[in-house]
DRENMILO-122352 format. One record per residue (C-alpha): residue in three letters; x, y, z. Coordinates in pm, whole numbers, plus 50000, padded with zeros to 5 digits. Example, Ala and Ser with C-alpha at 12.3 -4.5 7.8 and 13.67 -1.06 7.14 Angstrom:
% DRENMILO-122352
ALA512304955050780 SER513674989450714 
END
This chain:
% DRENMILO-122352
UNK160942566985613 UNK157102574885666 UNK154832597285487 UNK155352624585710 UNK159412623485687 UNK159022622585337 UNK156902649785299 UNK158962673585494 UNK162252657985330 UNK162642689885117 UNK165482712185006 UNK164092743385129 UNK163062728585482 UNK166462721485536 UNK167892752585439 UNK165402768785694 UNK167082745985969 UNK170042755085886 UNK169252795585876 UNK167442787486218 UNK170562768786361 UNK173012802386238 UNK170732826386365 UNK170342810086703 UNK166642804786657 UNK164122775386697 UNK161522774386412 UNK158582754386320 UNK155932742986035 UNK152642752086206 UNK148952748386092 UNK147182739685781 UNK150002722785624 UNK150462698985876 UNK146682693585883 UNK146382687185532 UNK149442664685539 UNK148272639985823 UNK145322637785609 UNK146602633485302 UNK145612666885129 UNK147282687084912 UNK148652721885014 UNK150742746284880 UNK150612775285164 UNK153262764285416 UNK153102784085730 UNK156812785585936 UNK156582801786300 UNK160142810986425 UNK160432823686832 UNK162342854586687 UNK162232876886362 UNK159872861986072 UNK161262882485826 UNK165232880585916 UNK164462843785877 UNK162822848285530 UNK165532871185393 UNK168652847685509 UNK166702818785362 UNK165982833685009 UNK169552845085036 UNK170612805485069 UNK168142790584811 UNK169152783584412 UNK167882809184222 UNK166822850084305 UNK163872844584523 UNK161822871784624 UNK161182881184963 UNK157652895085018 UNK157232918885318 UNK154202928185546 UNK155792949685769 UNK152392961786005 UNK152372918186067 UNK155642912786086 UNK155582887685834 UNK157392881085489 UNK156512856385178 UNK158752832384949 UNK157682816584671 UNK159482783884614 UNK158222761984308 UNK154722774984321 UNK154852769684656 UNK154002801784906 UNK156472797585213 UNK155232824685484 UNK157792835185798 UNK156242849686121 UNK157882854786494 UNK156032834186750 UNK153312855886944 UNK150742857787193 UNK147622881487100 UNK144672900987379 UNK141862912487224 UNK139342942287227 UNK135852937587239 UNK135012958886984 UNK137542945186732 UNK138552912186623 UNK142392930486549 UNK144242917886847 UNK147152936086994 UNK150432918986932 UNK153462910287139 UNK156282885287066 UNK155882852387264 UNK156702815287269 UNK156132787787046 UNK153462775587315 UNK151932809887326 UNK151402809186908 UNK149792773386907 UNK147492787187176 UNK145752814586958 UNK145642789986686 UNK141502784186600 UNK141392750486576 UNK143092719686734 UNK144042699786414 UNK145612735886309 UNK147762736886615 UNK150162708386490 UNK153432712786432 UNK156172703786276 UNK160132709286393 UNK162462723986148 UNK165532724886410 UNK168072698186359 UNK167912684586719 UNK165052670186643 UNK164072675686284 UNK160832663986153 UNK158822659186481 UNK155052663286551 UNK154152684986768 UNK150562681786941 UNK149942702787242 UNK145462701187230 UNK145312663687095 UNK144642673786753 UNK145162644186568 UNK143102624286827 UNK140282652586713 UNK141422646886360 UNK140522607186355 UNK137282612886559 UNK136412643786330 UNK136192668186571 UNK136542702586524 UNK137362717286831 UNK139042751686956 UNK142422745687171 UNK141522771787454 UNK137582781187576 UNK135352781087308 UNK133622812787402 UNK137112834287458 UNK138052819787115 UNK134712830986902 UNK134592863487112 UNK137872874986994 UNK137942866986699 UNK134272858186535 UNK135402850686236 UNK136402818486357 UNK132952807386398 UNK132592810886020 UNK136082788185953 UNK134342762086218 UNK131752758685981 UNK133612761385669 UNK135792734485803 UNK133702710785927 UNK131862712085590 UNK135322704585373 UNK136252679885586 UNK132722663885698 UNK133742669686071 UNK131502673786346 UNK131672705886509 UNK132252693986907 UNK129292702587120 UNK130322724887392 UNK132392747987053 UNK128872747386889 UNK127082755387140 UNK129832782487214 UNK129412798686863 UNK125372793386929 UNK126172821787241 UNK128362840287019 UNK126532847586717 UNK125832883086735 UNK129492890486760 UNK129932881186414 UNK128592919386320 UNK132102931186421 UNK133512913286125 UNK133412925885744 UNK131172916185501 UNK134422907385266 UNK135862882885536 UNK132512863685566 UNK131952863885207 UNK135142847885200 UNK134852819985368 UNK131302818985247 UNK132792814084906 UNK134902787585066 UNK132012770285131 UNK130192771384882 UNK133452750184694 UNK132882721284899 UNK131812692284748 UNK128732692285003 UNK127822728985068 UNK124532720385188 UNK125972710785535 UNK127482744685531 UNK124362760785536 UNK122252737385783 UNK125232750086029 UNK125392782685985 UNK121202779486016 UNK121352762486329 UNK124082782786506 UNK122482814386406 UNK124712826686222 UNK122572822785897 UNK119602849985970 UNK122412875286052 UNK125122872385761 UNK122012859985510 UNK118792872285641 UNK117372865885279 UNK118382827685249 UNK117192823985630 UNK113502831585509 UNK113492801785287 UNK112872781285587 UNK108842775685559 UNK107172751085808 UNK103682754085598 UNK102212723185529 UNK101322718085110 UNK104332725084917 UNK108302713384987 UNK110452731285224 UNK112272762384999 UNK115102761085260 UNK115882720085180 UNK114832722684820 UNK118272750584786 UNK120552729084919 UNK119242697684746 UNK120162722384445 UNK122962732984567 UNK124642698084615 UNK123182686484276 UNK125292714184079 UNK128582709084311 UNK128212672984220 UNK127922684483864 UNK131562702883906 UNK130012737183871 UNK131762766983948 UNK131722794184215 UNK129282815484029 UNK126792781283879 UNK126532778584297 UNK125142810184384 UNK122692808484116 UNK121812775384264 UNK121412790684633 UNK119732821984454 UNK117252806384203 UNK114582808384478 UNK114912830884697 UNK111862856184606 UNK109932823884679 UNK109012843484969 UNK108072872984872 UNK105942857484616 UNK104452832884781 UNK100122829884792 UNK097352807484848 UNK095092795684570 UNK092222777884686 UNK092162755484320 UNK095892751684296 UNK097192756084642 UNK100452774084686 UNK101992795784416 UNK105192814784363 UNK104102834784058 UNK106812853683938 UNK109852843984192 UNK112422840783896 UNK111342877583801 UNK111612889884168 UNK114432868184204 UNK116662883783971 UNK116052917784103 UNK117102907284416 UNK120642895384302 UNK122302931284279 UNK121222938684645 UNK122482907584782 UNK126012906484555 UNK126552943384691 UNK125702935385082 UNK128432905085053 UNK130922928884807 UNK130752900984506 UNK131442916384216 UNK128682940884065 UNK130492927683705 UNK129402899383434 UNK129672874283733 UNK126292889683865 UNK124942896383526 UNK125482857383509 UNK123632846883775 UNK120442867683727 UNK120202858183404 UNK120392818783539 UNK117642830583782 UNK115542847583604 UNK115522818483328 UNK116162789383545 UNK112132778383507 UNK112152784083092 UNK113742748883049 UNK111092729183318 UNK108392744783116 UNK109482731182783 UNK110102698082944 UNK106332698083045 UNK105302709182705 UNK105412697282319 UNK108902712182270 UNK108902738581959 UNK111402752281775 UNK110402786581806 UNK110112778182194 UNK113862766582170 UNK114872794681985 UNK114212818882223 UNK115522802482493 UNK118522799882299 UNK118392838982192 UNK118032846182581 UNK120492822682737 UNK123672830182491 UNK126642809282565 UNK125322806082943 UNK122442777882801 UNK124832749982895 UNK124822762283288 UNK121332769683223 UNK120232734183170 UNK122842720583451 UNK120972745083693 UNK117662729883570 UNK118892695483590 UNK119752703683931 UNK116422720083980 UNK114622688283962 UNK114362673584336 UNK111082655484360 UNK110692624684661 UNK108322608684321 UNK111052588384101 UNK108652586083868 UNK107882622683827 UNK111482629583829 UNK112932607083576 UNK110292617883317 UNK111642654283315 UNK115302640983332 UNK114102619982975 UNK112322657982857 UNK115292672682913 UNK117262647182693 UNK114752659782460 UNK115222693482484 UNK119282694782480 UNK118772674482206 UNK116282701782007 UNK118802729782120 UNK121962712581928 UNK119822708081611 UNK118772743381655 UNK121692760381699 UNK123432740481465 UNK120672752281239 UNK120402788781334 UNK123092799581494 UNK121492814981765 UNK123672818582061 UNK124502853982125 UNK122472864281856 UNK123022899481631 UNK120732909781378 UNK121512903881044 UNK120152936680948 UNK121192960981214 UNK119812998781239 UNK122533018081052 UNK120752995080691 UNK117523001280807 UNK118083041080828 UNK119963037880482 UNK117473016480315 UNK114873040180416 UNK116483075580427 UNK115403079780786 UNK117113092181089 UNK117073072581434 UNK113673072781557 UNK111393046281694 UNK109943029781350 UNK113813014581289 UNK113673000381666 UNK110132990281549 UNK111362977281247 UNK114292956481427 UNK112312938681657 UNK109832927081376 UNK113002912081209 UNK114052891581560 UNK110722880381607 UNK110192865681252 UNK113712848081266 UNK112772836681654 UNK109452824281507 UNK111462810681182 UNK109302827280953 UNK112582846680817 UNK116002826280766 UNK118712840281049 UNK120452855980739 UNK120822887480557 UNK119262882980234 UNK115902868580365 UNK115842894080680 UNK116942923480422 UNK113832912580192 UNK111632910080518 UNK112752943580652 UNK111582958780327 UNK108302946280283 UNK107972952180703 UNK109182992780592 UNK106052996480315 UNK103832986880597 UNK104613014980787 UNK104693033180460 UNK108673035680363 UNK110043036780054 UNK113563023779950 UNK115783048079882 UNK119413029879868 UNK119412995979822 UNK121962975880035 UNK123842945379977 UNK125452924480174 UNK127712930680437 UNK131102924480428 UNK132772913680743 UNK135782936080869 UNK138032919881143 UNK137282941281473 UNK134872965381332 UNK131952945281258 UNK129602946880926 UNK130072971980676 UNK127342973580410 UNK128242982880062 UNK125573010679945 UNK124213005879562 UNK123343043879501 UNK120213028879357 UNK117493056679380 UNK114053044279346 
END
């Protein structure tokens, strides 16, 4: 048996032959399961095309398989869902689509199995599979996809241009492909999507973002990007990433430096939202960008500018406005605090308020930094690697000293106003940040008792007396400190 009759050598594949073969039907495993199968890639979205009703065929197969399965039903498609084993199943009548050229929403009509594989994007996600027991199990390859698929091609079934200009969208997923995959995008499609770029404006930001996303999850993203650069799709989707490309002589290309980044943290394993700060932590670069006659090119204050600019650009692609974008301009805005230190004598206090600033996002902090450092000079670039080492290494000892990370003041406002007998008012804000500075500085232990005694003597500065003295706090589980008042009058 080979890999591919083993693969399809399933329970439920069987029982969808057999509801085909009742209902007088001929139905088939189309697309990106087949792909990923021939190239030995997991998948767990199955895609069955039937030449007749999708969902009559999904309802008289969940009706046949062990258990209650649950049919799922998109009636405006005409589609339906099953979830076997973790496993989404998805049922759809064969059709041919004709487009509008103001919309990439084709209009619908049933058709033949050859009609469906011809809308299909891609050839190597025009395969399919039978499911019909005359001849159960065979590939079916109408474009040569699997000849594409071991040259690496991708490449669209029909003409290039009539498949971008109906649906652009598909000019994104050539891109996204050929990046997970490392497939070359064949000439006469790229130069096809080169024509077509503008149509992409007809799509919605949340469908580009999507596949942007998609991307971006690739284990070499940065090919992504040089795509979408050179097709032009880049200054129209990202008109803010497409200004990083600088052909002034002096200082490294912003545009390459990115996606050196950007590969650097996927190789790292980091996340969706570690990536965008990667493609993000210079782009004010810019805007920012002057000539010094002593020093040459500067960037002064890019992370600062930088940061700003995350809120505008999450919004234009619809990421979420939540703690994900909180995340990544803080990572922007800090992402130079670590390089410093590793160019400097690295102090505590220095490490401290990194640590006070970064909270529980200093470990992604220091990847992004890591990341950060793409010099040609080995030299150059191993010696802040070793400062790094360095200043990981003062960070453990420092938080394992202090406590820093997400720091709250040991002495919040509601003592300070007791202490004192004052109301809230801008000397117990004053008061506050004297107390985070000194234990920042480590003049004042991060604890109560030294911060209490240093809030006092920071209150008869500003000419306070103590009119309740204030212990301790006792710690009560989902309400936070509650001091215990001494009705000491003094």
């Amino acid at each position: 048996m080979t890999d591919l009759e083993k693969n399809i050598d399933r329970p439920v594949f069987h029982v969808i032959a057999d509801c085909s073969r009742e209902m007088g039907v001929r139905s088939y495993i189309i697309g990106g399961f087949v792909r990923d199968l021939l190239l030995g890639r997991p998948s767990d979205d199955i895609d069955v095309v039937t030449v007749g009703s999708g969902i009559e065929l999904a309802k008289k197969v969940a009706s046949k398989l062990k258990g209650r399965k649950t049919v799922k039903y998109y009636g405006r498609f005409g589609t339906a869902m099953i979830n076997v084993e973790g496993t989404e199943i998805e049922f759809v009548g064969a059709r041919r689509e004709s487009y509008d050229i103001s919309s990439r929403k084709p209009t619908v009509e049933n058709g033949t199995l050859e009609d469906d594989q011809k809308r299909r994007d891609f050839t190597i996600n025009a395969l399919g599979i039978s499911l019909n027991e005359d001849d159960f199990g065979t590939l079916l390859d109408p474009f040569d996809g699997i000849q594409d698929m071991q040259d690496g091609i991708i490449r669209t079934p029909l003409d290039p241009d009539v498949t971008y200009s109906d649906d652009p969208l598909r000019m994104m997923r050539a891109v996204r492909f050929a990046t997970r995959l490392g497939f070359r995008i064949e000439d006469e499609s790229f130069k096809a999507i080169q024509r077509n770029a503008e149509r992409i404006r007809i799509i919605s930001m949340e469908r580009v973002t999507e596949e942007i996303n998609k991307m971006l999850m690739t284990t070499k993203p940065s090919v992504g990007f040089i795509l979408l650069e050179k097709s032009g799709l880049l200054p129209i989707i990202f008109p803010q990433m497409h200004a990083l490309i600088d052909n002034d002589k002096g200082h490294k290309d912003i545009f390459r430096h990115t996606l050196e980044v950007l590969d650097n943290v996927a190789a790292s394993g980091g996340d969706l939202w570690l990536r965008w700060a990667a493609v993000l932590h210079d782009i004010a670069k810019p805007l920012t960008k002057r000539f010094d006659n002593e020093t040459g090119w500067t960037f002064h204050g890019h992370e600062f500018k930088g940061s700003k600019m995350v809120h505008k650009i999450f919004a234009n692609f619809k990421l979420p406005l939540d703690n994900k974008m909180k995340y990544v301009e803080k990572l922007v805005l800090l992402h130079l605090r670590p390089i410093v230190l590793a160019e400097d004598i690295v102090t505590d206090s220095a490490v401290r308020r990194l640590l006070f600033d970064a909270g529980d996002d200093i470990d992604d902090l220091m990847t992004l930094c890591d990341a950060d450092i793409t010099s040609k000079n080995e030299e150059k670039k191993q010696r802040f690697h070793n400062n790094f080492k360095i200043v990981r290494q003062k960070l453990q000892e420092i938080e394992a000293k202090d406590h820093l990370r997400n720091w709250q003041p040991p002495v919040t406002g509601e003592i300070i106003m007791q202490t004192f007998g004052i109301p809230a008012c801008k000397t117990v804000g004053t008061i506050k940040d004297a107390i985070r500075e000194a234990v920042l500085d480590g003049n004042v232990g991060n604890n109560f008792e030294e911060a209490y005694a240093f809030m006092k003597n920071e209150g008869a500065k500003l000419g306070l007396s103590v009119v309740c003295e204030v212990t301790e706090p006792t710690v009560v589980k989902n309400n936070g400190p509650v001091p215990t008042i001494n009705p000491k009058q003094i």
